[in-house]
C-alpha positions in Angstrom: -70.7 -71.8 -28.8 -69.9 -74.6 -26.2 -70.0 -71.4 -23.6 -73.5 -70.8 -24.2 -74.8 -74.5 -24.9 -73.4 -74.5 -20.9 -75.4 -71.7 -20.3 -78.8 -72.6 -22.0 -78.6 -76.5 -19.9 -77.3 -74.7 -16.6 -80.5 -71.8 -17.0 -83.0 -75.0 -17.7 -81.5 -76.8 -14.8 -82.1 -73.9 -12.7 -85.8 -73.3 -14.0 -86.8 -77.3 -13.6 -85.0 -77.4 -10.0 -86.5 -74.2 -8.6 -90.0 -76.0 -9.6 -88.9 -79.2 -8.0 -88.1 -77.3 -4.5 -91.4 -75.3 -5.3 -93.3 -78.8 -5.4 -91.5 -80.3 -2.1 -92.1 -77.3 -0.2 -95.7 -77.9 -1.0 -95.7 -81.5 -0.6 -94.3 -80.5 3.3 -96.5 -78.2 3.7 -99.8 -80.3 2.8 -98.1 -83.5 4.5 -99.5 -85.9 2.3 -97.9 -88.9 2.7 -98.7 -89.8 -1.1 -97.5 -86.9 -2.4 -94.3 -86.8 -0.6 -93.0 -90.1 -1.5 -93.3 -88.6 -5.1 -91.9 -85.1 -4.2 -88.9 -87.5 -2.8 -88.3 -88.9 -6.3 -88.3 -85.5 -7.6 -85.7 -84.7 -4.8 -83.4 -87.4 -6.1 -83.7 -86.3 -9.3 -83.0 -82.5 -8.9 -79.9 -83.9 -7.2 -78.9 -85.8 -9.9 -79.8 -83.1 -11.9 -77.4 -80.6 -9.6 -74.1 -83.3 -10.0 -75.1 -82.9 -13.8 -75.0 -79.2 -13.9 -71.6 -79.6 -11.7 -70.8 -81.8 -14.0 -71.0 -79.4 -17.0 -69.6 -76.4 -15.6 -66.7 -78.0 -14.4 -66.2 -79.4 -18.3 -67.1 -75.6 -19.6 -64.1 -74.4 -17.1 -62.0 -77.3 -19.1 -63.3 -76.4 -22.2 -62.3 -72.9 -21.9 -59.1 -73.5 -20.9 -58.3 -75.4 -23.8 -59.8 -72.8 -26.1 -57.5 -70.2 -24.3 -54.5 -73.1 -25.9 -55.4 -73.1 -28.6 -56.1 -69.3 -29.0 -52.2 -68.7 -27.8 -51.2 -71.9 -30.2 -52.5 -70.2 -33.0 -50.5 -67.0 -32.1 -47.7 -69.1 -31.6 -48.1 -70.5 -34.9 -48.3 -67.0 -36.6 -44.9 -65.6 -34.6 -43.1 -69.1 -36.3 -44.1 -68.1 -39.9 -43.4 -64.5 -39.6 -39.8 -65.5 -37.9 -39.4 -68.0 -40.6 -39.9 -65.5 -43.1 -37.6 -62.9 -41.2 -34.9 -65.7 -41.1 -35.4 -66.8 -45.4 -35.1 -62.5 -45.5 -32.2 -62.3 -43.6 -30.4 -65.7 -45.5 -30.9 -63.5 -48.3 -29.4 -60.3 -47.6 -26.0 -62.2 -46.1 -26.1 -64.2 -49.7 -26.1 -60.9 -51.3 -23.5 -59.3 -48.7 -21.6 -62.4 -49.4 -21.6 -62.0 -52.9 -20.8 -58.4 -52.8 -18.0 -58.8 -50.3 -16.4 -61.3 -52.9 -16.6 -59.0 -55.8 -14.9 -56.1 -53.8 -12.0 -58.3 -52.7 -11.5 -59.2 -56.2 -12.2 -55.8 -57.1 -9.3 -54.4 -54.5 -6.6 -57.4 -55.8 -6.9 -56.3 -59.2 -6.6 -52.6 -58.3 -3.4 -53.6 -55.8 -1.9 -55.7 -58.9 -2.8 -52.6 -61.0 -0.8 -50.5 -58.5 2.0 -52.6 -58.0 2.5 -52.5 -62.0 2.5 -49.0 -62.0 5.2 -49.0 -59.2 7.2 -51.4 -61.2 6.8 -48.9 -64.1 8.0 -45.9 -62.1 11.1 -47.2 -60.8 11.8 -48.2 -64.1 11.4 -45.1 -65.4 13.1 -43.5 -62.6 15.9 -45.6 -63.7 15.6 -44.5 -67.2 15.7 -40.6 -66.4 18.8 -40.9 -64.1 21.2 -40.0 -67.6 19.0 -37.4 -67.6 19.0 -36.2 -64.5 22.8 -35.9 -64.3 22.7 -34.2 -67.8 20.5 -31.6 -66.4 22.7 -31.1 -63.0 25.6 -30.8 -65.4 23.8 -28.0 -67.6 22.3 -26.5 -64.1 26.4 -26.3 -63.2 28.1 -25.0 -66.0 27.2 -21.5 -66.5 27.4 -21.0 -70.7 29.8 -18.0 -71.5 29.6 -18.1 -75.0 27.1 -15.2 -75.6 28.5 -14.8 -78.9 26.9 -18.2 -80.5 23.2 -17.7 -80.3 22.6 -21.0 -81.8 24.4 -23.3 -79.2 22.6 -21.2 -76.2 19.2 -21.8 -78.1 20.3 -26.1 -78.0 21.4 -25.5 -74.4 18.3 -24.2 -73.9 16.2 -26.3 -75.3 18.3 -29.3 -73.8 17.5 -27.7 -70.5 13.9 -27.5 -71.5 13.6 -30.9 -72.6 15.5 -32.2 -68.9 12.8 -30.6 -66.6 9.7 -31.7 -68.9 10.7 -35.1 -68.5 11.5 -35.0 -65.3 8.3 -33.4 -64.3 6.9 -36.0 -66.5 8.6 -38.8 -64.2 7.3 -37.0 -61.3 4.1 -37.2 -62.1 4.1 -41.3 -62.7 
């Protein structure tokens, strides 16, 4: 808007001093003494007129540097708020990993206390099954040669039986 304000005055300058030289060339070429001193006037006034429109465009080159600011300020200003956004985003997300990270280290202590329990209970029941064991390498040992009693071979048997379930049964805890 200020660009062609500029403009309009500097294009009316221009008109009014081409008619001023206009009239002193005339006033030269008619050498009228009257006239001239006149014409002279006019001469000092489309100089003044000339500093004015130097004047002007030298304040339009200002004024358009300082629109070119405050152009790139305003972009300026638009990078801040989408970095401050970005940043408020990324706060976020680490309070979240934060959180998360909290609940999984919780999460894994429980699970190693759980373990360790079930450690404790294994070597307690491997303590527990060792009678057994010795029982069943006893049996494993002996070789029965009483054929005769059906009976006692069915307990020994089922004794043995008994031995390797619970001792797969320790195995598997």
């Amino acid at each position: 808007m200020i660009h062609t304000q500029c403009n309009a005055r500097y294009e009316k300058l221009e008109k009014e001093t081409q008619t001023k030289i206009s009239e002193l060339e005339e006033c030269v070429h008619i050498k009228d003494r009257q006239q001239i001193i006149p014409a002279s006037d006019d001469f000092i006034i489309f100089e003044n007129l000339r500093a004015q429109f130097q004047e002007l465009q030298s304040e339009n080159k200002h004024l358009k540097s300082k629109l070119v600011d405050f152009i790139t300020c305003q972009a300026l200003q638009m990078q801040v708020k989408k970095l401050k956004s970005e940043n408020e985003d990324l706060k976020l997300s680490i309070e979240k990993l934060t959180k998360a990270r909290e609940i999984v280290e919780t999460t894994l202590r429980e699970i190693d206390e759980m373990v360790f329990a079930q450690c404790e209970k294994i070597i307690l029941l491997e303590e527990q099954c060792e009678p057994f064991y010795e029982v069943h390498s006893e049996f494993d040992s002996e070789i029965v040669l009483d054929t005769q009693d059906n009976s006692e071979k069915d307990l020994i048997l089922s004794l043995q039986t008994q031995v390797k379930e619970t001792a797969e049964l320790v195995v598997r805890f």
